[in-house]
N, C-alpha and C positions, 0 to 999 in steps of 0.2 A: 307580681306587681312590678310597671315599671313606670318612669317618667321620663321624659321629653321633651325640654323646653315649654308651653304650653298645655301639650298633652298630658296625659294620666292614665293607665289601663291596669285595670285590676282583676284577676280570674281564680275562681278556685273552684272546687268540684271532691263532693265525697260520695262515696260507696259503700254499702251499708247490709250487711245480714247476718242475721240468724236463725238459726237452724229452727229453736224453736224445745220444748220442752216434753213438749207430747205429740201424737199423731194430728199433724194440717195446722201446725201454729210457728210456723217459720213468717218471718219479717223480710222484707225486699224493699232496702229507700235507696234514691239519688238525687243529688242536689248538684243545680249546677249556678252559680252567681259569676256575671260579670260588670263590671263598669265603666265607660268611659268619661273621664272630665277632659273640657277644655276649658281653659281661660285666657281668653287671645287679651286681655286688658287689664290692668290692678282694678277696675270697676265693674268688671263682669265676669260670669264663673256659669257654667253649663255642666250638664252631667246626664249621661243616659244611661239606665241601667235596667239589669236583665234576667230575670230569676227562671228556672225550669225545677221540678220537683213531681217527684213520683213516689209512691207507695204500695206497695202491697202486702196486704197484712190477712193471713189464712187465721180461720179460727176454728177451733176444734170440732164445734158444734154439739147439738143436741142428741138426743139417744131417745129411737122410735121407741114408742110403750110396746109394739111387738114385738121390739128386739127385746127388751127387758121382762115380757114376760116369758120369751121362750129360752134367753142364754142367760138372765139374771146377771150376774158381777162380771159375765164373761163376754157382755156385749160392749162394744167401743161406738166410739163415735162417730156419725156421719164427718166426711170427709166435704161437701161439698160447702162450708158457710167460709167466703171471704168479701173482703174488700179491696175495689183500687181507687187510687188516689191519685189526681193529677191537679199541680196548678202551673199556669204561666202569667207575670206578673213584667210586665214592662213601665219604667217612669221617665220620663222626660222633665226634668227641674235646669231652673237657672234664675240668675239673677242681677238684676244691676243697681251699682250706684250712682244716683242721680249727681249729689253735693256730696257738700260734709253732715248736711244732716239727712236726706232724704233717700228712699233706695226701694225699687220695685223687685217683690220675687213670688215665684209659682212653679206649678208642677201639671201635668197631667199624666194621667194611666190610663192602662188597659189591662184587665187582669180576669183572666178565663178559668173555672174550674171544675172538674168533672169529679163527680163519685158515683161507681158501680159497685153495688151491695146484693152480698145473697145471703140473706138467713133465713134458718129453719127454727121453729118452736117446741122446746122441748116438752118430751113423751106427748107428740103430738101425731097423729095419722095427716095431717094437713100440708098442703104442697109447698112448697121451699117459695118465699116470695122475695122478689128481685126491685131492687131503687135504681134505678137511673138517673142522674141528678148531672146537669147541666149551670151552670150560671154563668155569663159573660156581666163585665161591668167594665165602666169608664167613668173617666170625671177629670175635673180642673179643680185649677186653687190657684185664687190673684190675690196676692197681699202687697199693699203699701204702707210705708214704715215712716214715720219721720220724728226727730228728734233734736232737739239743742239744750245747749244752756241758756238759762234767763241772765241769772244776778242774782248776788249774794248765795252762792252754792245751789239753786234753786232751777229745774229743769223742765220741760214740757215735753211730750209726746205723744202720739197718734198713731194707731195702728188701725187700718180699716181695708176688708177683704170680702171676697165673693169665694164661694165651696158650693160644685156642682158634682152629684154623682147620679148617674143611670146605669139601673140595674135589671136585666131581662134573666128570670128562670123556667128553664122547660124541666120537670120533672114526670117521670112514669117509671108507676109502679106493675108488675107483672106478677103473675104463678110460675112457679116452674114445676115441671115433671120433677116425679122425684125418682124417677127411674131413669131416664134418659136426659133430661138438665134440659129439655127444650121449651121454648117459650110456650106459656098458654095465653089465654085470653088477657088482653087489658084488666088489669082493676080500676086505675087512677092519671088519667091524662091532665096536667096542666101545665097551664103556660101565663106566665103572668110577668107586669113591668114595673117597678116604680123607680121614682126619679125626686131627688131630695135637692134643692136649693137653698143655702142658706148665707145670711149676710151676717157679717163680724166686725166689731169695734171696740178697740179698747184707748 
């Protein structure tokens, strides 16, 4: 963390694992956050800031009913069921003071996230099936603020804003080999958008 006259810069970053308790259940995170503020005015204040995060998380899995009827207590677990985890998450906020009573602030994002998923069903003969999961989103946010005193201790206020977010997901689900981990046929292709607007007032 450092400051600078106007500027402001803020970084940290962790590193994260574990081994895990049983065969294929080790954890793998990283995070990395940074920030910049400026405030080139005692009436205005900016800030951009920057998230990166990953995961990967193995999971034991299921036990074929083959395996169970032919080694009984002595069959383990398929090694192939995990997940990975990604997001990145950018915000751009600031704000200014109009007066002594009045002051505009907002924000906008962008924030991307993927999850690849493979699990298999337990004592099942059935192929290992696969999520690919996709979603990107954005949005704003405009808020104005205003306030005073009236008389006799007595106060008034206004708050009144616009909140836009748009949201686009491609999702596809697959088989997999369960001998070779290679793709089969599609099961589930989609891809869909919605978009939320909404108006605020207090």
């Amino acid at each position: 963390q450092a400051k600078q006259k106007s500027f402001g810069t803020f970084i940290a970053a962790d590193k994260y694992h574990q081994r895990g308790f049983r065969q294929n259940s080790s954890i793998e995170k990283e995070v990395f956050y940074s920030r910049l503020d400026w405030q080139p005015t005692d009436e205005s204040r900016w800030a951009l800031s920057y998230l990166h995060a990953e995961a990967s998380l193995d999971r034991p899995g299921s036990i074929r009913e083959s395996a169970l009827a032919v080694l009984g207590d002595e069959a383990t677990e398929r090694p192939r069921n995990f997940a990975d985890l990604g997001q990145d998450l950018l915000i751009f906020s600031g704000g200014v003071t109009l007066n002594d009573w009045a002051a505009l602030s907002g924000n906008t994002f962008f924030r991307q996230s993927r999850e690849l998923a493979v699990a298999n069903f337990a004592t099942s003969e059935r192929n290992d099936n696969e999520l690919d999961l996709n979603s990107n989103s954005w949005g704003y946010s405009l808020q104005a603020n205003e306030s005073k005193d009236l008389f006799w201790g007595l106060a008034e206020s206004l708050v009144i804003g616009v909140d836009y977010v748009s949201t686009h997901v491609d999702e596809e689900d697959f088989n997999r080999s369960k001998a070779t981990l290679a793709r089969l046929g599609t099961t589930v292709d989609s891809d869909s958008a919605k978009e939320d607007l909404g108006i605020f007032s207090t």
